[in-house]
N, C-alpha and C positions, 0 to 999 in steps of 0.2 A: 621653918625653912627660910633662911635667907635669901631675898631677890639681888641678883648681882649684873648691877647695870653699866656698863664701861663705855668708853670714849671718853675724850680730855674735856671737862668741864669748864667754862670760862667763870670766874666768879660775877656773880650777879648780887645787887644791888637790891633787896626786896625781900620781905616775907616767904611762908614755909611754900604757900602756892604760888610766887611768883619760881621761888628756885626750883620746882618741882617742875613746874612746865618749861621755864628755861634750858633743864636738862633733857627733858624727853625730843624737845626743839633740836636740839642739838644731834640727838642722838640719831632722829629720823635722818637731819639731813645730813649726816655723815654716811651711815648707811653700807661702811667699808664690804659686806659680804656680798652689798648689790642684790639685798631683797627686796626690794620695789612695792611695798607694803601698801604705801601711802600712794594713793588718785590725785588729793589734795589735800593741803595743809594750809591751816590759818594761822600764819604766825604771828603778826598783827592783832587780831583778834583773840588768841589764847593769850598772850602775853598782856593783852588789856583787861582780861576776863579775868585771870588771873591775880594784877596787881587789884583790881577792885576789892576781892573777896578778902586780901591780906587788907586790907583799912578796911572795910564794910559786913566782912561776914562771919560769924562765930564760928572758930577755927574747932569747935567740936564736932560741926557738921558732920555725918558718918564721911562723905568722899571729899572732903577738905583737900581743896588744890590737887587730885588724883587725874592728872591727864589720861583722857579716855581715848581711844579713836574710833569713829563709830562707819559701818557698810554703807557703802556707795550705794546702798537701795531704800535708805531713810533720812528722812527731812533735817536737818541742821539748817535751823535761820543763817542765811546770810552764803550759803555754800550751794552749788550744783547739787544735783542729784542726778549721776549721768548713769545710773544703773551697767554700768560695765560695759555702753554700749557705743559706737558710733554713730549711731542714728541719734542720740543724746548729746553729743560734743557740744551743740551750741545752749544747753539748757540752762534757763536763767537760774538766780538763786533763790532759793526757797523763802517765802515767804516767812513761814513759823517754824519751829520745831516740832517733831512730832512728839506724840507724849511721853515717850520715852526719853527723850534726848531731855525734854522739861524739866523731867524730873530729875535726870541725872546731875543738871546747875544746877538746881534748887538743894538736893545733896552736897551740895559745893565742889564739883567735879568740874577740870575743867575741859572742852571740846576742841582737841588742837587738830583736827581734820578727819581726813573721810578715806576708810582703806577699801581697797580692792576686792572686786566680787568678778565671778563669773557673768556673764553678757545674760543680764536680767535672771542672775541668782538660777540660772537654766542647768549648769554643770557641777561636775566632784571634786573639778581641777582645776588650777591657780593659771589657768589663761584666759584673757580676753585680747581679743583685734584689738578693742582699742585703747588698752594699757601696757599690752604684753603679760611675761610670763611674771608673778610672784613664785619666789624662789624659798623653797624650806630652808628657813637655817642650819638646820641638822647635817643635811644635804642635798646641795643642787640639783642632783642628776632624781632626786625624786621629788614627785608632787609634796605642796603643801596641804593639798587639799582643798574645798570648797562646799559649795559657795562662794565663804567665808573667808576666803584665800588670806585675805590681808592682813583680816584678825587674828588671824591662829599665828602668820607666820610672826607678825609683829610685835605681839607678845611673847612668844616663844624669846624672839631675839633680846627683848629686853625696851626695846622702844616707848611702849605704853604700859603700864601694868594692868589695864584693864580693854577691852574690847567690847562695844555693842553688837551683834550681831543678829542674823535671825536664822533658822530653822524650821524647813518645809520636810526635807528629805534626807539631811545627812547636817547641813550646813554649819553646824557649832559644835556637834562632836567628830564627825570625820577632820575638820583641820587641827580641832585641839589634839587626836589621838596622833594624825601623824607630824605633828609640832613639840610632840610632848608637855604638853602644860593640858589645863582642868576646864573645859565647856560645858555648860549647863544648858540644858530644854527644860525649863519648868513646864509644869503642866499646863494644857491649853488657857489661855486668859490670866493667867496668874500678872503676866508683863500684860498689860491693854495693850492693844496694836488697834491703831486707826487709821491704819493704811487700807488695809484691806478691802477691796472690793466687794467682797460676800464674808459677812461676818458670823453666819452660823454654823454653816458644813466647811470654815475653815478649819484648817492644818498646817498652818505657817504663823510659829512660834519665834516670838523673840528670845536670843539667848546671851549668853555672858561668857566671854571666855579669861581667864586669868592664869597665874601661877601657881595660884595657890587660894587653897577651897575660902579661906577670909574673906578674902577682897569679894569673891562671887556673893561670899553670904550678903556681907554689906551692901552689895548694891542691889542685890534681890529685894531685900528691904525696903530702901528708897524706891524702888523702881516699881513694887508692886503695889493694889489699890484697884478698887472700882473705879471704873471711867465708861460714862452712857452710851460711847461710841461702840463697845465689844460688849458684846450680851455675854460670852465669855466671862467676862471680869464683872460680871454687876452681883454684888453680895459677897465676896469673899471677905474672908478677915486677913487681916496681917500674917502671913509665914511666920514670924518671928524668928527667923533664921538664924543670926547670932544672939539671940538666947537660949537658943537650944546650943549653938557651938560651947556657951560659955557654963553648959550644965555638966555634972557628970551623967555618964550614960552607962547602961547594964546591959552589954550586947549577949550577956550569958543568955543562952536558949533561944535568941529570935534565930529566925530561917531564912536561910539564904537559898534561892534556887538557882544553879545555876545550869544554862540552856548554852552547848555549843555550836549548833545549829538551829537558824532560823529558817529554813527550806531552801537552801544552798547546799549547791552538791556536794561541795570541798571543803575541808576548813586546813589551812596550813600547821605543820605538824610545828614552827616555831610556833605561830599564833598558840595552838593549844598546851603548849607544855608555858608561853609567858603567862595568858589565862587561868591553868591551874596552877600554878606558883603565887599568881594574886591570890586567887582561893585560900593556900596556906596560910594569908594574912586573915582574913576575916573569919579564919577558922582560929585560932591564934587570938581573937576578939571573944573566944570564946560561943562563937556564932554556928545553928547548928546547917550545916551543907547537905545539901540533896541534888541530884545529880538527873537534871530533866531526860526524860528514856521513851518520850511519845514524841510524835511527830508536830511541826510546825508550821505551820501556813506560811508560807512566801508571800509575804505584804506587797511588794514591788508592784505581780498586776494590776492590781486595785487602787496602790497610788498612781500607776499610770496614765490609766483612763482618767482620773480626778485632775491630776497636775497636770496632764495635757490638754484638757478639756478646759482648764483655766487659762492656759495658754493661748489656746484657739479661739475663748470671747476676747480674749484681751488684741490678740495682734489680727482680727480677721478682717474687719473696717478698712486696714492697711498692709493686707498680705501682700498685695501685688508691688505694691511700691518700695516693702522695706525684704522682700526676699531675698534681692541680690545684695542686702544690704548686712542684714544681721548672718552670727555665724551659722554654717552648715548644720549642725548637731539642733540648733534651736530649733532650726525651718523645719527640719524632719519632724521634731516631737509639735509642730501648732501643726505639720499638718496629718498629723495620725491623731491630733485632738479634734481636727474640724472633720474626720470621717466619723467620729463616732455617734450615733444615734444619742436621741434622749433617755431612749429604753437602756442602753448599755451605760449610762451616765447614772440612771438611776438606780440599777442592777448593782454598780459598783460603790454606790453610797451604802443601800442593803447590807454589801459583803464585807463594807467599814463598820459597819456596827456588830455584824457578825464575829468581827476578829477584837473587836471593843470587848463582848461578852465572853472570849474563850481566854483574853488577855485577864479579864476580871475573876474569870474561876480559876485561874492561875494565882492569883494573890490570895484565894481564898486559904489556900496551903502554903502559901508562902510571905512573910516580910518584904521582902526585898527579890531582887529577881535579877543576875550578872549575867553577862554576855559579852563577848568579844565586840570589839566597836565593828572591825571589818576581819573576812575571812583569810585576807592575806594584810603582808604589810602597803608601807604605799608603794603605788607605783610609778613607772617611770611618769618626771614631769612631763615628757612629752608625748605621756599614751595619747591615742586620740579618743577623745568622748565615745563613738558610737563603736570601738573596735570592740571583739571578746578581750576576756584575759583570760590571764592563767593562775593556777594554785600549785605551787608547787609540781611547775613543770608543765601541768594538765590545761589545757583552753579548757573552760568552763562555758564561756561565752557572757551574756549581757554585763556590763559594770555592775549599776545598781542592782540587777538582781542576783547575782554573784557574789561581790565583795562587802556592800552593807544593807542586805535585808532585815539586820536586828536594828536598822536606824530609822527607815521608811515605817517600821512596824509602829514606833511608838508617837513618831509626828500622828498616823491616823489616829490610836488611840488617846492620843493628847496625855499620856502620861510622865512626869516630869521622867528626867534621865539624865544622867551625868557620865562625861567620858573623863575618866581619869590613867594619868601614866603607867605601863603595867612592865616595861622594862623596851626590850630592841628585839626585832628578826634578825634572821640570819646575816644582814650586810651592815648592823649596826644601827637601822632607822626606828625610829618609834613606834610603840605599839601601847594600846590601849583597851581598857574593860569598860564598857558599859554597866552602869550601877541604876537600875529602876526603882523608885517605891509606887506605891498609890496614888492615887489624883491626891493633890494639894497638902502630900507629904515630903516637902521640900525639906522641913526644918529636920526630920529626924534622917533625912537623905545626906543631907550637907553634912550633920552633924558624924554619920558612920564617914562618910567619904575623908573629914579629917580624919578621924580615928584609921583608917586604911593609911592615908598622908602619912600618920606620924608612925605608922611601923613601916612602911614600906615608902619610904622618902625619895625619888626621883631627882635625876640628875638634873641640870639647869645647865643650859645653850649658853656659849660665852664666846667673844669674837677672840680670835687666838692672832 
């Protein structure tokens, strides 16, 4: 599938990465639909970053001159790191890159700035106080989604062809599904993360969002690897991700399961008829489908307690000072993390492993495991965080544990999962499937997700 990137190109002067980043430059800061993607932008420094690699770096590098743009909640040498926040505006610039972003230069990728998150990666949805609203290109009047707001939307539009981003609770596949383009959660450690606070009972996965499952593979590659910071990642081998794209593959007779309900009361009657429509592809693969008919634990409690519990060491030191400060929705969840006991902290690790093992005798009968990303399409850009929604009409009530408890489910279990395009709802906006394999079965993940790709090809966002 062809990526089609538009606005007027000025001719540039320079090798395949310097003209690569010169256009994505451009593009950002055109920006005609006024999706507010990008926090900041180093133009200066992609554009020097850039011409280097055309004189100095072996242009078969896998991400040769690929302008990336990576979430305002990971380190980029030389750039802020303001986590989405006000209380951040004056934050200096980062000393090093974190090891993701390392590895992405070293790939020959270049870092032309730093997009848009939720106020400390806390929210679904594409606003922060202190950037404003990210605007889906599909359509304004609906969210683009989050965390990850900037990534999803920014690729979608065409700006970057690839995005950093990361993944606690929704963050890389709810903005890819409602942006329509391909987000990856590889399995826990696969990306090292050396950010994190507590690296063993984590759940907040680096992810990759693009257009198209390639570019994801390729930089999965680069990007994966042992590093002594994440106990996570010490011992894996290589994914080999585009070697497996680059193999024939025999989808005759593996098993797909697929689950319409992850302990949500509603599932929208467009969501399940674009759902099983995806299904006819991968049955079409020749692939055999079974239709999950038991019940499913609602992951949502149990990441609650965990991701507000981390919330509440992290901001408790300086609750009093930063409460009239940071947004409403955030204050609420530190401080229903700072009520919980140690007993109910640890209660809730218990019931993470518990849904680890029910997830696992799930694959025992199955390959692969599909699921709708969320139970409705997006919704409005300006739902607020803590309101109910609705499903086709119906209040349901909480977001997250309403609209995508099949995305919470698989941050706890740490098993990879990918969101890919599955068609539109009812008003036209995007929608998307959830595709699971096994821990550290990325390569044969990637490699059915193209294969779904190339029968069921997905529209591409274009400024009209």
């Amino acid at each position: 599938m062809a990526t089609t990137y538009l606005g007027a190109s000025s001719p540039v002067n320079g090798g395949a990465a310097l003209q690569q980043t010169a256009a994505a430059l451009e593009r950002i800061a055109d920006d005609r639909a006024g999706i507010n993607a990008f926090v900041h932008v180093d133009t200066a420094g992609a554009l020097a970053a850039a011409a280097k690699l055309d004189v100095e770096a072996d242009a078969s590098l896998p991400l040769f001159g690929l302008p990336v743009g990576v979430k305002d909640i990971l380190n980029v040498a030389g750039m802020p790191t303001r986590w989405g926040s006000r209380s951040m505006a004056q934050a200096a610039p980062a000393a090093k890159d974190t090891i993701a972003v390392a590895r992405l230069r070293a790939a020959g990728a270049v870092i032309v700035g730093k997009t848009s998150t939720t106020e400390f990666a806390h929210a679904m949805m594409g606003y922060s106080a202190a950037h404003g609203l990210t605007r889906n290109p599909w359509n304004p009047a609906v969210t683009c989604g989050g965390s990850s707001a900037g990534a999803g939307a920014a690729v979608a539009a065409g700006q970057v062809p690839l995005a950093l981003a990361t993944d606690a609770g929704a963050s890389t596949r709810l903005p890819a599904a409602c942006c329509g383009v391909v987000g990856l959660k590889p399995t826990l450690g696969r990306i090292p993360h050396d950010l994190v606070p507590e690296g063993f009972a984590n759940f907040i996965h680096l992810g990759l969002i693009a257009r198209e499952v390639e570019i994801i593979a390729q930089a999965l590659d680069a990007l994966s690897g042992p590093l002594d910071a994440d106990p996570h990642s010490i011992g894996l081998p290589p994914p080999a991700a585009m070697a497996a794209l680059g193999q024939p593959m025999d989808w005759q007779g593996k098993r797909l399961l697929v689950i319409l309900k992850a302990g949500n009361q509603h599932l929208a009657e467009d969501v399940r008829v674009a759902t099983m429509q995806a299904v006819e592809a991968f049955k079409a693969l020749g692939m055999q489908v079974s239709l999950h008919d038991g019940e499913i634990e609602n992951a949502e409690p149990v990441w609650r307690i965990l991701q507000q519990s981390n919330w509440a060491a992290r901001f408790a030191a300086q609750f009093k000072e930063l409460e009239n400060v940071l947004e409403p929705s955030l204050v609420a969840g530190i401080r229903e993390g700072l009520g919980y006991s140690g007993l109910e902290l640890q209660r809730a690790l218990y019931r993470r492993t518990e849904i680890f093992r029910r997830t696992q005798a799930l694959f025992a009968g199955a390959d692969f495991i599909l699921t709708p990303v969320g139970s409705r399409g997006p919704l409005a850009a300006d739902h607020p965080v803590l309101a109910p929604i609705a499903v086709d009409g119906v209040e349901v009530g909480d977001m997250r544990r309403e609209w995508t408890p099949y995305l919470s489910w698989f941050d706890l279990t740490g098993h990879p999962a990918i969101s890919l395009p599955c068609g539109t709802d009812h008003a036209g906006n995007p929608l998307g499937v959830q595709l699971v394999a096994p821990w550290y079965a990325e390569a044969p993940l990637l490699a059915l997700a193209k294969a779904y790709q190339g029968r069921k090809p997905w529209p591409v966002w274009t400024v009209s």
